[in-house]
KERO-772266 format. One record per atom (N, C-alpha, C): residue number from 1; residue in three letters; z, y negated, x negated. Coordinates in pm, whole numbers, plus 50000, padded with zeros to 5 digits. Layout:
N
[NUM,ALA,[Z,Y,X]];
...
//
This chain:
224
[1,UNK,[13887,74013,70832]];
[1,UNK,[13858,73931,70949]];
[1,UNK,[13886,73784,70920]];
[2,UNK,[14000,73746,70876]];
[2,UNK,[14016,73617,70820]];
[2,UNK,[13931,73539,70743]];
[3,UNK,[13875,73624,70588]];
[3,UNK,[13731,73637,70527]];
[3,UNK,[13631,73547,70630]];
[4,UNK,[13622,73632,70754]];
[4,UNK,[13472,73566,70837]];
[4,UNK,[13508,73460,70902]];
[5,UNK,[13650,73431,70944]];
[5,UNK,[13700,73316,70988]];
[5,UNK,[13685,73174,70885]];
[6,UNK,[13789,73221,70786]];
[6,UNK,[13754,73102,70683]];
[6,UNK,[13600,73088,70686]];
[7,UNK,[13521,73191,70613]];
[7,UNK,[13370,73132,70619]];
[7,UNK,[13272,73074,70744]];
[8,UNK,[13297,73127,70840]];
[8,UNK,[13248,73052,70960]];
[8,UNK,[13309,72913,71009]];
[9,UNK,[13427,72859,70965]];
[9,UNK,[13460,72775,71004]];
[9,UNK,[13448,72635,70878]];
[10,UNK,[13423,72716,70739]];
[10,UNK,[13389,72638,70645]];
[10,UNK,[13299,72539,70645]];
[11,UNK,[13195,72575,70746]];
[11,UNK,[13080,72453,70791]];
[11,UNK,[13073,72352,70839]];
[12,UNK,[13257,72343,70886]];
[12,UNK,[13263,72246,70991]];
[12,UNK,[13374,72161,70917]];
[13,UNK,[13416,72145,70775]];
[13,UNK,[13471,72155,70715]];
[13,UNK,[13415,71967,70734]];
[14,UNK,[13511,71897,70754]];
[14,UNK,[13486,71736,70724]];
[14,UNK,[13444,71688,70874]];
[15,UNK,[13372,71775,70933]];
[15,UNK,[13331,71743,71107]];
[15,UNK,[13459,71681,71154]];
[16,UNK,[13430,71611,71251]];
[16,UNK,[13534,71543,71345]];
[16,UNK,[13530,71627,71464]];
[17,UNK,[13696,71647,71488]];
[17,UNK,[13720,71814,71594]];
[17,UNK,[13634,71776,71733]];
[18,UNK,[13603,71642,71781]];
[18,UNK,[13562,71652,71925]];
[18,UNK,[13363,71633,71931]];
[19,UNK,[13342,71664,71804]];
[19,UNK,[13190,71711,71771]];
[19,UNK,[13196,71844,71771]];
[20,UNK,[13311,71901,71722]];
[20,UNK,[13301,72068,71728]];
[20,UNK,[13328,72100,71903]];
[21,UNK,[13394,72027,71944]];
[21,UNK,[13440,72006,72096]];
[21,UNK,[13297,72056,72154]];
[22,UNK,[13255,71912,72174]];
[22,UNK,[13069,71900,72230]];
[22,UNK,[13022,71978,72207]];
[23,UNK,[13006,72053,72069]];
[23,UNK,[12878,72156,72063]];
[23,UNK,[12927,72264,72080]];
[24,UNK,[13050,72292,72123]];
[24,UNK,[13074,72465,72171]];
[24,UNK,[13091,72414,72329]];
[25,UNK,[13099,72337,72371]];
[25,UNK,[13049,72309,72550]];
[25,UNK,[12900,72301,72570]];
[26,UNK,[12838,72229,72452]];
[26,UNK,[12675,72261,72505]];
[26,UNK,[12639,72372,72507]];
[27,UNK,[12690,72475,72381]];
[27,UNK,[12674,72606,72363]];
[27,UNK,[12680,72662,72515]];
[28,UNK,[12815,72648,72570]];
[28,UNK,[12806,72746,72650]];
[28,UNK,[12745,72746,72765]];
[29,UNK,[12707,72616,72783]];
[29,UNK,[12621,72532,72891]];
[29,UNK,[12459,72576,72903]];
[30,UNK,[12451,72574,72783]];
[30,UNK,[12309,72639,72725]];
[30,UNK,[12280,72759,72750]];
[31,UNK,[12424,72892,72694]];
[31,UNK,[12361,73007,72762]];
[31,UNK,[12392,73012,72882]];
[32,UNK,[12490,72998,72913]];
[32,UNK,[12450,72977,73107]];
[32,UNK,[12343,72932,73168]];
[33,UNK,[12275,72860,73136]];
[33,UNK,[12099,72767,73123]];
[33,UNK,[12015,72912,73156]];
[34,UNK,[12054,72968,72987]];
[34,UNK,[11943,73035,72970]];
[34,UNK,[11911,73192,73063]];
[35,UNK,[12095,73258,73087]];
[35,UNK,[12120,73348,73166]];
[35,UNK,[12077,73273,73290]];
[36,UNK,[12074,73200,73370]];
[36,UNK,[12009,73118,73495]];
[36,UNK,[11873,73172,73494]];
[37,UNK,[11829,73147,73438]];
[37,UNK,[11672,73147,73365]];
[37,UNK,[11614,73262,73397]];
[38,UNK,[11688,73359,73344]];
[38,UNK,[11688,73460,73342]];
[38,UNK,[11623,73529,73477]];
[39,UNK,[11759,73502,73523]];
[39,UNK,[11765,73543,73631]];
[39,UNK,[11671,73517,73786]];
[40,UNK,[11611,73393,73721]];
[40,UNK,[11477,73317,73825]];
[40,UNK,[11626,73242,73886]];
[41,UNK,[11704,73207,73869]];
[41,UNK,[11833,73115,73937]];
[41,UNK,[11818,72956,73925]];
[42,UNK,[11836,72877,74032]];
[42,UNK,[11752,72705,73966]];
[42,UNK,[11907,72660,73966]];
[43,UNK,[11960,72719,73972]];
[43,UNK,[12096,72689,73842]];
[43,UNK,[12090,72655,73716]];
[44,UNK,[11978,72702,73647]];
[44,UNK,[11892,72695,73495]];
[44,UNK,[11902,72563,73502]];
[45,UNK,[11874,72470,73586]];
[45,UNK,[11865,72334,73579]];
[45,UNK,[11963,72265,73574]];
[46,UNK,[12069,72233,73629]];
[46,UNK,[12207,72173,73591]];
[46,UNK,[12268,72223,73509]];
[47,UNK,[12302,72346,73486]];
[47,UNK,[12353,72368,73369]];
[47,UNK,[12262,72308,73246]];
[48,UNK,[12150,72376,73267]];
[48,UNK,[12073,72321,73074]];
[48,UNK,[12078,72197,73085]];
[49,UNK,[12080,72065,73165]];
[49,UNK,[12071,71934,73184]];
[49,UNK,[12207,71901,73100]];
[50,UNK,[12341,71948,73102]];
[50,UNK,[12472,71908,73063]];
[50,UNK,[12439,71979,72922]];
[51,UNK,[12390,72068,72896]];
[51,UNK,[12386,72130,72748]];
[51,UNK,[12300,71980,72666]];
[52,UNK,[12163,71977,72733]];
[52,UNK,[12103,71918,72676]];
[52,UNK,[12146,71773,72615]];
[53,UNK,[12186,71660,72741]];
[53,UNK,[12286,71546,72710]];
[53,UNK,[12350,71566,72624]];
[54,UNK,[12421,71657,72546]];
[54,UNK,[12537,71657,72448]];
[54,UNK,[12488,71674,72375]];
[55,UNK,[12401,71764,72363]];
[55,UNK,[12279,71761,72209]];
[55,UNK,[12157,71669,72145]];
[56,UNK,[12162,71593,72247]];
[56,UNK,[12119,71443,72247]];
[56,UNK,[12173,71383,72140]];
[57,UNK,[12286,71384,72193]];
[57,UNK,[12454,71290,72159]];
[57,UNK,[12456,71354,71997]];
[58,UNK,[12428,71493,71990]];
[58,UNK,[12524,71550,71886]];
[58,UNK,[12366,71522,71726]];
[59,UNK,[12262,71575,71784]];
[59,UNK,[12159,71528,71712]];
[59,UNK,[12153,71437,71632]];
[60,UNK,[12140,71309,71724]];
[60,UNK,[12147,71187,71685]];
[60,UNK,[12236,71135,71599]];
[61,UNK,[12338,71240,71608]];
[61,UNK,[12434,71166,71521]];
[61,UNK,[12409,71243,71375]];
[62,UNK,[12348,71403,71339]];
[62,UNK,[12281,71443,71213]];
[62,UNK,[12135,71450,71199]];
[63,UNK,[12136,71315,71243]];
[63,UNK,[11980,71262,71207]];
[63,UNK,[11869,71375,71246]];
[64,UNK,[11875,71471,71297]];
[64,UNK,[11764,71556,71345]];
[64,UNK,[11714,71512,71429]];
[65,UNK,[11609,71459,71438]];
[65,UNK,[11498,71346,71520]];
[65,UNK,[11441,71471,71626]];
[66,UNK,[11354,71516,71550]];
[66,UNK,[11305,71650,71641]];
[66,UNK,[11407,71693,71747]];
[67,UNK,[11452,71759,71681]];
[67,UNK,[11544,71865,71765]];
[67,UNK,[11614,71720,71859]];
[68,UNK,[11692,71617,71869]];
[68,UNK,[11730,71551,71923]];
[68,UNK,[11598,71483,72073]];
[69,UNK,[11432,71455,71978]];
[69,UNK,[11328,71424,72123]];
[69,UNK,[11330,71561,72216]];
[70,UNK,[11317,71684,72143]];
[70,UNK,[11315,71799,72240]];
[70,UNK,[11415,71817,72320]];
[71,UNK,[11511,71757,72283]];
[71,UNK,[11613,71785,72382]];
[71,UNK,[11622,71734,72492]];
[72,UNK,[11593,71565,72470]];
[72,UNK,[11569,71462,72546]];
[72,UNK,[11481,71509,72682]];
[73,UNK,[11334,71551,72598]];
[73,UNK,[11237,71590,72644]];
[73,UNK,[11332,71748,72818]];
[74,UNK,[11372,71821,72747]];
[74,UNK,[11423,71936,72755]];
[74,UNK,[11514,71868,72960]];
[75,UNK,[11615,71741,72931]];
[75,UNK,[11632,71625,73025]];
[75,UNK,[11556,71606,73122]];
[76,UNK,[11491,71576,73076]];
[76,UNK,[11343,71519,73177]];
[76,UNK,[11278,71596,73196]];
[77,UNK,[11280,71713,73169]];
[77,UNK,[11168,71802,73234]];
[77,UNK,[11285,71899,73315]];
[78,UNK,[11367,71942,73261]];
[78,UNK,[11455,71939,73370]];
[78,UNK,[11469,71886,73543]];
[79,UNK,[11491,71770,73505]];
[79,UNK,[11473,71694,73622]];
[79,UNK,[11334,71763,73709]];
[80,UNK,[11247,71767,73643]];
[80,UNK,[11138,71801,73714]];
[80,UNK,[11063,71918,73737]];
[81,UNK,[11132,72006,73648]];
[81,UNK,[11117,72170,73692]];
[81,UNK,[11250,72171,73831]];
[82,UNK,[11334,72103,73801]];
[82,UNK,[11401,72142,73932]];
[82,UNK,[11402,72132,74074]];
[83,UNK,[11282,72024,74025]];
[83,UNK,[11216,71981,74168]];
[83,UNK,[11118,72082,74204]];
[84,UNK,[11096,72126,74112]];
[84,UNK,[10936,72210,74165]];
[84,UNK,[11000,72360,74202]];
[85,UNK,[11140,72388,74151]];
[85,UNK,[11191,72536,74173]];
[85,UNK,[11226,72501,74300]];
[86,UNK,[11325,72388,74318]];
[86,UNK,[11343,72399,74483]];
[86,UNK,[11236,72380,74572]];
[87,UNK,[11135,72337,74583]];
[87,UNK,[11007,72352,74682]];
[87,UNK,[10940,72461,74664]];
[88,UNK,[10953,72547,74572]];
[88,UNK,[10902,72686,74589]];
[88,UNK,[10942,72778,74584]];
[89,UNK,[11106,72775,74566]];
[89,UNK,[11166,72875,74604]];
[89,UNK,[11163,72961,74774]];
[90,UNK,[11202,73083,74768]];
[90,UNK,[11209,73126,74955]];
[90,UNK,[11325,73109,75008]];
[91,UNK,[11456,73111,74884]];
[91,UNK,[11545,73116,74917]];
[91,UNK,[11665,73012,74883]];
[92,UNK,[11610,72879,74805]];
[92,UNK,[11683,72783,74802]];
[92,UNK,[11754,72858,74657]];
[93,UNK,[11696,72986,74558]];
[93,UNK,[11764,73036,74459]];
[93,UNK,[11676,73047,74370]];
[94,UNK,[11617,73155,74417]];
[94,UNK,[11525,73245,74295]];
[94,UNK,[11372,73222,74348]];
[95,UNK,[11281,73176,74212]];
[95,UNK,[11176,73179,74204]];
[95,UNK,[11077,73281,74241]];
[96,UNK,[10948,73240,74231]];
[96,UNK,[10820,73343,74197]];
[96,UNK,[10758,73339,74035]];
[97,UNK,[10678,73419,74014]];
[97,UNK,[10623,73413,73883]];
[97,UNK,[10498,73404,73901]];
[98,UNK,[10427,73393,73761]];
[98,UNK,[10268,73396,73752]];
[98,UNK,[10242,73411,73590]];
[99,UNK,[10105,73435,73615]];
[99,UNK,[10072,73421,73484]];
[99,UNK,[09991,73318,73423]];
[100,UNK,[10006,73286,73309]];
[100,UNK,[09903,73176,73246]];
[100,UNK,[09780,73186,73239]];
[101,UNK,[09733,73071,73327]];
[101,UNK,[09577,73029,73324]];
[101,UNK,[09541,72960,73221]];
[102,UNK,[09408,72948,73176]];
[102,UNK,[09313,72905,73090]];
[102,UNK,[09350,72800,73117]];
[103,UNK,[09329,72675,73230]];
[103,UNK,[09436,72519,73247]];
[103,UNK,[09519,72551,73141]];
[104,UNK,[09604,72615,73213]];
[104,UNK,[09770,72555,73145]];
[104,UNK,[09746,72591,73018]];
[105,UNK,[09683,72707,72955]];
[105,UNK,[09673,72731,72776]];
[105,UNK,[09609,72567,72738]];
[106,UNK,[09531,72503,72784]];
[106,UNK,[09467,72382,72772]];
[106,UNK,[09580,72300,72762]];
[107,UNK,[09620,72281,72858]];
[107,UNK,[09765,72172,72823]];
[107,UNK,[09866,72184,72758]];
[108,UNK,[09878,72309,72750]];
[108,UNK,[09939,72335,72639]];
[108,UNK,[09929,72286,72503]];
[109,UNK,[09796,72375,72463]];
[109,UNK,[09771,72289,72369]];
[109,UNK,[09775,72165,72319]];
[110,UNK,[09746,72077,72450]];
[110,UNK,[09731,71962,72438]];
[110,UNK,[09865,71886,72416]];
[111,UNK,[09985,71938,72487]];
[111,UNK,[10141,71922,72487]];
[111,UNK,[10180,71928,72316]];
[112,UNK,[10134,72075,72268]];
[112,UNK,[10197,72107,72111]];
[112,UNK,[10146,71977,72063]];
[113,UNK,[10003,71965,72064]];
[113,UNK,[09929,71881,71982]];
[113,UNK,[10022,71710,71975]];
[114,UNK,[10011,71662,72073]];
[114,UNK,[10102,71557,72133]];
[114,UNK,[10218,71519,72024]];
[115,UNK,[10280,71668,72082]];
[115,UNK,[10418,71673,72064]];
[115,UNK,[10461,71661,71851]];
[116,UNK,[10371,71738,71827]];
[116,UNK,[10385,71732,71644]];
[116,UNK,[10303,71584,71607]];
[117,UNK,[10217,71531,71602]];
[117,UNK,[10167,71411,71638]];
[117,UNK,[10306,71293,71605]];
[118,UNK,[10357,71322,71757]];
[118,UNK,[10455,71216,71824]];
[118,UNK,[10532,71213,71692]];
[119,UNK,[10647,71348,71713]];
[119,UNK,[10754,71375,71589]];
[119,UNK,[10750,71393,71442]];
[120,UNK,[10612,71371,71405]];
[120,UNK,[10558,71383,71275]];
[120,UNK,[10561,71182,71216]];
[121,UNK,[10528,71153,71283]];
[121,UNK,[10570,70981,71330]];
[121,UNK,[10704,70964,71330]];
[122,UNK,[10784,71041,71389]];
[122,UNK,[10915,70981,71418]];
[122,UNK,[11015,71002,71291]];
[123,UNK,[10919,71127,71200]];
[123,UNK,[10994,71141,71095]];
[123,UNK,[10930,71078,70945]];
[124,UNK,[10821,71011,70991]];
[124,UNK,[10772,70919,70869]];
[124,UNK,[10840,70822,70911]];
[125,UNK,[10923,70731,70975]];
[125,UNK,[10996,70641,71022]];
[125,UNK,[11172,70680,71005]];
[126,UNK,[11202,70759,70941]];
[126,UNK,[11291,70865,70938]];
[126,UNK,[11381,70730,70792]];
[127,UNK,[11309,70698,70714]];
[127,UNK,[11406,70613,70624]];
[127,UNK,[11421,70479,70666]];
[128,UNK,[11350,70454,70727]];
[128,UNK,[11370,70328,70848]];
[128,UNK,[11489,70287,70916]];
[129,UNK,[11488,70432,70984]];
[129,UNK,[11584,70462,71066]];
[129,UNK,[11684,70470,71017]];
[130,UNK,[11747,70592,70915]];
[130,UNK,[11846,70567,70831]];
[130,UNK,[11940,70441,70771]];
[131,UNK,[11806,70375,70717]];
[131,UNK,[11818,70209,70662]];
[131,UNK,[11878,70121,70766]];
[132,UNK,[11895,70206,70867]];
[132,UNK,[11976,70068,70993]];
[132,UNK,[11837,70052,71048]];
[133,UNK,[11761,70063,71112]];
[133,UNK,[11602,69991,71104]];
[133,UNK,[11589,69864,70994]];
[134,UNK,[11603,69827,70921]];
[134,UNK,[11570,69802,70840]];
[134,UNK,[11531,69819,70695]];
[135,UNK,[11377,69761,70705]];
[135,UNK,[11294,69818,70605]];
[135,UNK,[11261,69758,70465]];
[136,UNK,[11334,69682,70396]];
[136,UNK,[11383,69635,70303]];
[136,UNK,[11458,69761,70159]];
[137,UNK,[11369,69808,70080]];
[137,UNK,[11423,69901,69994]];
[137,UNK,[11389,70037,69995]];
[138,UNK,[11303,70050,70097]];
[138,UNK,[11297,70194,70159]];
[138,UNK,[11088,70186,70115]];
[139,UNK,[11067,70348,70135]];
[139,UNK,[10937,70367,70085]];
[139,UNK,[10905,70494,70184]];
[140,UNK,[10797,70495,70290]];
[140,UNK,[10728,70572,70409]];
[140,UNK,[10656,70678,70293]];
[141,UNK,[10651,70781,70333]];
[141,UNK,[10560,70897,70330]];
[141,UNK,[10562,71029,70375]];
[142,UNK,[10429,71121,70370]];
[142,UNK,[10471,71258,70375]];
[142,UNK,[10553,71354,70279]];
[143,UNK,[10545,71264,70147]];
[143,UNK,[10577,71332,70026]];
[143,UNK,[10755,71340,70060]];
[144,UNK,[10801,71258,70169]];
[144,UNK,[10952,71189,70184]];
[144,UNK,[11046,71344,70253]];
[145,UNK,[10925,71398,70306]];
[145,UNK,[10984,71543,70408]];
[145,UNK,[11043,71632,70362]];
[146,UNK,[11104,71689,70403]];
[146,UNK,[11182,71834,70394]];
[146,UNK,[11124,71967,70471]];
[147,UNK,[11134,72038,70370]];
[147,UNK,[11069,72184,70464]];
[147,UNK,[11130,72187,70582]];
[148,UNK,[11310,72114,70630]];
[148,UNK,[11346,72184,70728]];
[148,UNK,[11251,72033,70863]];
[149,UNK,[11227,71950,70813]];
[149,UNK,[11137,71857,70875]];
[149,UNK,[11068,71920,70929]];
[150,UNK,[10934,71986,70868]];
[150,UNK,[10837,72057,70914]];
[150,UNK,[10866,72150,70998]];
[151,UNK,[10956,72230,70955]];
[151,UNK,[11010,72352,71057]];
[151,UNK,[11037,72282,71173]];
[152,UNK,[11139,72163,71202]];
[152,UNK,[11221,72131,71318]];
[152,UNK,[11048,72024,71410]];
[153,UNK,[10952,72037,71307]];
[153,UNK,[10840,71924,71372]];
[153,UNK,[10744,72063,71534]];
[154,UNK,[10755,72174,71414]];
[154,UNK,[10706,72347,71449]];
[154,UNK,[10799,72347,71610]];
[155,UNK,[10907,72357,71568]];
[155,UNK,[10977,72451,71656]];
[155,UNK,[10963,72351,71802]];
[156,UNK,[11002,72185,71782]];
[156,UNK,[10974,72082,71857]];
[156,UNK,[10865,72125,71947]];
[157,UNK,[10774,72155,71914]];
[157,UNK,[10584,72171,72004]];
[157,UNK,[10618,72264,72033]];
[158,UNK,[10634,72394,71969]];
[158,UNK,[10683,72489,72088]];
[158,UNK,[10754,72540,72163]];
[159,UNK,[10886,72459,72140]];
[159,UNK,[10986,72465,72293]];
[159,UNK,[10924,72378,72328]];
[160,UNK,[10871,72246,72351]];
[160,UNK,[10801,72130,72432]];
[160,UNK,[10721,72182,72536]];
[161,UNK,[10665,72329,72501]];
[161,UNK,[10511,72380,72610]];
[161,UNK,[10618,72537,72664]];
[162,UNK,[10746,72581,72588]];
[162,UNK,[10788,72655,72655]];
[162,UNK,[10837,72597,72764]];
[163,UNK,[10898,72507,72744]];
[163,UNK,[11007,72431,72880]];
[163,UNK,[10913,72329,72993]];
[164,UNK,[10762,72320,72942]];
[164,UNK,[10673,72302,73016]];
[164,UNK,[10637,72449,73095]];
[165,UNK,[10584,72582,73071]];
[165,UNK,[10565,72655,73118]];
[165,UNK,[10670,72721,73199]];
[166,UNK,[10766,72702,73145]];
[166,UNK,[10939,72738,73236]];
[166,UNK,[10914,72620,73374]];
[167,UNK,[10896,72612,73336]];
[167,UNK,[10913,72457,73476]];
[167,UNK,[10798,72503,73548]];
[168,UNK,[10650,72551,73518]];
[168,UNK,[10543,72575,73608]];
[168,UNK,[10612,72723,73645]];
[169,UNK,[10674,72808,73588]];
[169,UNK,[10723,72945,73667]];
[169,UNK,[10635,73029,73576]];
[170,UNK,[10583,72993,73449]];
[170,UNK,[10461,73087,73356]];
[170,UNK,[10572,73220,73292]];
[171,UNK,[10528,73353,73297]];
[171,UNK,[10590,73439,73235]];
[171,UNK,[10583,73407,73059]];
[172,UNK,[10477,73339,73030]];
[172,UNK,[10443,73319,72878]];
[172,UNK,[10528,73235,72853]];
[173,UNK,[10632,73169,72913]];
[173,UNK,[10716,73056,72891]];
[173,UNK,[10805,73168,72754]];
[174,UNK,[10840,73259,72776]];
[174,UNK,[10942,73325,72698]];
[174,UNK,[10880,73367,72568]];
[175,UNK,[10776,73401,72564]];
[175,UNK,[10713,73432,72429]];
[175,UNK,[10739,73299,72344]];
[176,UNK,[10711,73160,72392]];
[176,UNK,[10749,73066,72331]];
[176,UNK,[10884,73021,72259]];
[177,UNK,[10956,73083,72401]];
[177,UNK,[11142,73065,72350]];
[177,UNK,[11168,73184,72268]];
[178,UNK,[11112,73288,72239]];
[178,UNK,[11128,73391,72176]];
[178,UNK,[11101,73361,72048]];
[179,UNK,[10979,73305,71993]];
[179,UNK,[10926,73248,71869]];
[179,UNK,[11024,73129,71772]];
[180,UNK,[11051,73043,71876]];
[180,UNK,[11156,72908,71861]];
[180,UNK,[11277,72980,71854]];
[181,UNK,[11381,73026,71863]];
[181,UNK,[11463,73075,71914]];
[181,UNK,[11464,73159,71757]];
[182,UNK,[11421,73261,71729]];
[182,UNK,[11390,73321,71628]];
[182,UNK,[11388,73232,71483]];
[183,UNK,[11335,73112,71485]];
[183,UNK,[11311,73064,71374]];
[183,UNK,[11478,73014,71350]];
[184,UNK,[11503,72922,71479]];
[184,UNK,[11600,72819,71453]];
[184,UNK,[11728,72934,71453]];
[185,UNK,[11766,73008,71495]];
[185,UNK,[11901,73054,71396]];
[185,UNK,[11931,73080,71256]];
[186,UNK,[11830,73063,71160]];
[186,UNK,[11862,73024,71039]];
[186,UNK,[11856,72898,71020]];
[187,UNK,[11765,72833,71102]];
[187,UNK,[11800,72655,71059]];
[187,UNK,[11886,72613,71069]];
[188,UNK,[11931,72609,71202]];
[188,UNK,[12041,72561,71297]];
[188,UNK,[12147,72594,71215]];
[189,UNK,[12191,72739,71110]];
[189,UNK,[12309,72764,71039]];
[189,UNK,[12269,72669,70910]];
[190,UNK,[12159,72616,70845]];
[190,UNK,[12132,72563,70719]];
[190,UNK,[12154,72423,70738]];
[191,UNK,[12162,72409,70881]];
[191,UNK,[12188,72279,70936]];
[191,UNK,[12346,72218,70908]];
[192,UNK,[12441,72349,70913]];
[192,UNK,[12561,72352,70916]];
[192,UNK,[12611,72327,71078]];
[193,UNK,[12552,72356,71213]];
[193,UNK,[12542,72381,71305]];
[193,UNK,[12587,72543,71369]];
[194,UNK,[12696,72592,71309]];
[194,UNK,[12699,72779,71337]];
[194,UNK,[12717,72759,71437]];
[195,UNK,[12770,72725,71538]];
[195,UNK,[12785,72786,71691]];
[195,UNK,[12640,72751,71744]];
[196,UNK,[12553,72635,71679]];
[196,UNK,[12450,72650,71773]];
[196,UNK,[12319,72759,71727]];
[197,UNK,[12410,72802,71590]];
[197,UNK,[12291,72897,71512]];
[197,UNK,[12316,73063,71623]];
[198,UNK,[12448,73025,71623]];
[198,UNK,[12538,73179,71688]];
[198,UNK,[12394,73151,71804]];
[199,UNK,[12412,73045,71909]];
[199,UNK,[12348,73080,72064]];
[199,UNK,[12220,73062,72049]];
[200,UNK,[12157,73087,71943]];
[200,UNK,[11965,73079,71930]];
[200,UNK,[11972,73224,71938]];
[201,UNK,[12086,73284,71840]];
[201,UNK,[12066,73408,71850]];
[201,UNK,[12102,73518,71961]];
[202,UNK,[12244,73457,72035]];
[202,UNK,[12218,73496,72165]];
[202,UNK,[12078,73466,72262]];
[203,UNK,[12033,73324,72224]];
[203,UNK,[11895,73282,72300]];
[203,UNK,[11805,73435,72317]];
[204,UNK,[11769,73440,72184]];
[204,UNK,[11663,73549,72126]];
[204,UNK,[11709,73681,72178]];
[205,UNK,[11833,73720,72231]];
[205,UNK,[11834,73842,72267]];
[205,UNK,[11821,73826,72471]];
[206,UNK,[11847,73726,72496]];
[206,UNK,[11797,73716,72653]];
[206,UNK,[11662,73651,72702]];
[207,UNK,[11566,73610,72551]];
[207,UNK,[11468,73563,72592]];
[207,UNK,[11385,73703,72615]];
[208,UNK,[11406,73815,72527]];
[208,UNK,[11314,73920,72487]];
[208,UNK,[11337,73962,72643]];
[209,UNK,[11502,74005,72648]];
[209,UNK,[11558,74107,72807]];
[209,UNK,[11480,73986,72903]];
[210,UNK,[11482,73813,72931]];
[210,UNK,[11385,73783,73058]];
[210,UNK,[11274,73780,73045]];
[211,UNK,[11205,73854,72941]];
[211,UNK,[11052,73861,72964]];
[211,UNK,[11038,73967,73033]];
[212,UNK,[11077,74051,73027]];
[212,UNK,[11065,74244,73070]];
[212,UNK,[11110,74192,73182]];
[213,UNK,[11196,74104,73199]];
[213,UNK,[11276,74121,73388]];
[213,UNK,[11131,74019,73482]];
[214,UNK,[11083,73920,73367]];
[214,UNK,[10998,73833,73475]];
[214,UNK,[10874,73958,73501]];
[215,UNK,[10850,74014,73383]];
[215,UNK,[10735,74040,73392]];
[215,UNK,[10757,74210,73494]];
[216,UNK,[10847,74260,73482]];
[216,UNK,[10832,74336,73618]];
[216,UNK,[10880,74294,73753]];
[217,UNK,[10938,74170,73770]];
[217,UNK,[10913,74083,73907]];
[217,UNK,[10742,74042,73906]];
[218,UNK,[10663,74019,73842]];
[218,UNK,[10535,73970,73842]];
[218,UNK,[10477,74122,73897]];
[219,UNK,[10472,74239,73826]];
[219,UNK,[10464,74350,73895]];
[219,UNK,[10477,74403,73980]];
[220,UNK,[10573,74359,74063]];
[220,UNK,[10627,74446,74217]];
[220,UNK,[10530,74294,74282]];
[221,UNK,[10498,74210,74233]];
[221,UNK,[10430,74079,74355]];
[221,UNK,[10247,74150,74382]];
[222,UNK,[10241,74197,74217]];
[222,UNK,[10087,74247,74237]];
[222,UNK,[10083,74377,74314]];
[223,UNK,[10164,74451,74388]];
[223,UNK,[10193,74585,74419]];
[223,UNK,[10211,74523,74575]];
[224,UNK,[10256,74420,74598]];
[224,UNK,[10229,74420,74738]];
[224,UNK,[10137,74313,74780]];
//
């Protein structure tokens, strides 16, 4: 047991303790988010709002551009899925569901597209940034990337249209967090990030259980 202690904690090995602080409060902020979520609860919204802010914070500071706009992003749409859960809720709690229309697959698309675009930019600007913004010594390209670049550019577009479809009330919202969610617990640990690798993988086991729960609430709506 010690064995998995030393090695799990080896990652954090040089971290400053109130970064390990932050990201086991976003952690838990997050699955509370996501159990909210779950549950059709617009609790999902203040809680993931305090997860998200700290991963802002915590991003930014290991240069993960991506993962740091999605989060941002993740903020602000927040704000505005929570507006739309409380005006359509019945009970000031729990939602309704639906399914995805041909629209929203459209904007969707159009969201991913956007969204890799945007962050594909933000990471050719990536030695820029580093450099202090200053661009004196430094040399732009694609050749400059890292596989985990590409991955974190991937995963970016599709939490961007999951947490868009979470906010319209789409059951397909979870297939998205299911996909994302899946990838990033090996990143997130290659990242040297384990507690946030640990809650992708908790993610992935309550994204699968709220698809089955939305999608037989979507069932008992077509039954009456």
């Amino acid at each position: 047991m010690n064995h998995i202690f030393d090695w799990f904690f080896a990652q954090y090995k040089g971290v400053e303790t109130h970064l390990i602080v932050l990201e086991i409060i976003g952690v838990i902020f997050g699955l509370l988010s996501v159990y909210f979520s779950k549950k059709r609860n617009i609790l999902v919204y203040p809680t993931g709002i305090i997860s998200t802010i700290i991963f802002v914070y915590l991003l930014w500071i290991s240069r993960l551009f991506g993962d740091m706009l999605i989060n941002f992003y993740y903020t602000i749409m927040s704000i505005y899925g929570w507006i739309l859960w409380a005006k359509s809720s019945k009970d000031n709690v729990h939602i309704e569901v639906s399914k995805t229309t041909r629209r929203d697959w459209l904007i969707s698309f159009g969201l991913a597209t956007f969204s890799w675009i945007f962050v594909t930019g933000v990471y050719l600007l990536k030695p820029y940034i580093n450099n202090g913004f200053l661009s004196e010594g430094i040399s732009f390209g694609f050749q400059y990337f890292t596989w985990i670049d590409w991955i974190d550019i991937f995963t970016t577009s599709i939490f961007l249209v999951g947490m868009w479809l979470m906010a319209k009330r789409k059951i397909e919202n979870w297939i998205c967090w299911i996909i994302g969610d899946i990838i990033s617990v090996p990143l997130y640990y290659h990242k040297g990030l384990v507690f946030s690798s640990f809650q992708y993988f908790i993610f992935t086991i309550i994204a699968i259980a709220a698809f089955f729960e939305w999608k037989k609430s979507l069932n008992k709506l077509k039954v009456i």
